[in-house]
C-alpha positions in Angstrom: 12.1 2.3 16.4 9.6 5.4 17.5 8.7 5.6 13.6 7.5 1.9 13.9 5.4 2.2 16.6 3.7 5.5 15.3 3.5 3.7 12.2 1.0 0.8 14.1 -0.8 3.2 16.4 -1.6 5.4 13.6 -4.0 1.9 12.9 -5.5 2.4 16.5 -9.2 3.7 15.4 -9.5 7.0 16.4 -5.7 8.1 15.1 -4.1 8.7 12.3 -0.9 9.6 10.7 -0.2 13.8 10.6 -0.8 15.3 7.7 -3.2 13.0 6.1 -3.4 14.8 2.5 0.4 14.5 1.7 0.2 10.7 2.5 -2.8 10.3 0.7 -1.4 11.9 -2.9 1.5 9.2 -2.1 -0.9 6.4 -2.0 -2.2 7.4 -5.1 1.1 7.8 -6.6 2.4 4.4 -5.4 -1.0 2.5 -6.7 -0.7 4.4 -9.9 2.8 3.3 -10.1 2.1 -0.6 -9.2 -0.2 -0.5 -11.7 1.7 0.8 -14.5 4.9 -1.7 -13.1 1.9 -4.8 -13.2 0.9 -3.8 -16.4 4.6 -3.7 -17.9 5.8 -7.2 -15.8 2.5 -8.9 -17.9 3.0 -6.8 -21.2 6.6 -7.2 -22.6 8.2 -9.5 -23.7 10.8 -11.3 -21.6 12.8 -14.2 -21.6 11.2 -15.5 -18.3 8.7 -18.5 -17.9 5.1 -17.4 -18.2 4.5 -18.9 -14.4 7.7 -16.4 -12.8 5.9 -13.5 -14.5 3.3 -14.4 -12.8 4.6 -14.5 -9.7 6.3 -11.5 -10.5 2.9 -9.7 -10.9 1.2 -11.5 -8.2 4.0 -10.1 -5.6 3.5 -6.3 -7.2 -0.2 -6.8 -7.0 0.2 -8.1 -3.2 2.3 -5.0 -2.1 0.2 -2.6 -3.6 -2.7 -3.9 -1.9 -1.1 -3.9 1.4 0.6 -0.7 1.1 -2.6 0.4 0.0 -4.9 -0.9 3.1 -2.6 0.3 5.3 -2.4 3.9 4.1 -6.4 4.2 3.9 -6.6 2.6 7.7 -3.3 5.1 9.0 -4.8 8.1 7.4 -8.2 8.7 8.4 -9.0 8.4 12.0 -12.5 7.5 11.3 -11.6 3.5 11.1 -8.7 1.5 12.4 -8.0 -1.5 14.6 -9.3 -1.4 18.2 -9.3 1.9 20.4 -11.9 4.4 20.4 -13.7 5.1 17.4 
């Protein structure tokens, strides 16, 4: 539960996660990652309709971009949500 809640104030402007250089290689890693999953979900050739591959890429493509908001907002304490900035 104490993870959780650092995990939301580290949005508070002003904060930030600790160590901000080891989260940011694993954002980079998990986008590059996403992207290559997308790119293989749209790319082989399955025995699934083309309109669940579609959602299938749709959800990778929403999780990346939410993991990947979140990770620029919790690691720089330049910007954030409310607080002191």
């Amino acid at each position: 539960m104490n993870t959780l809640i650092l995990l939301f104030r580290a949005l508070r402007a002003g904060e930030s996660l600790a160590d901000p250089a080891t989260w940011k290689n694993r954002q980079l890693i998990s986008t590059a990652i996403l992207a290559i999953l997308y790119f293989l979900v749209k790319v082989l050739p399955v025995d699934i309709s083309p309109d669940d591959l579609n959602i299938i890429a749709d959800g990778i493509a929403l999780l990346g971009c939410l993991a990947n908001g979140y990770l620029t907002v919790a690691t720089t304490d330049k910007i954030g949500f409310g607080g002191e900035a």
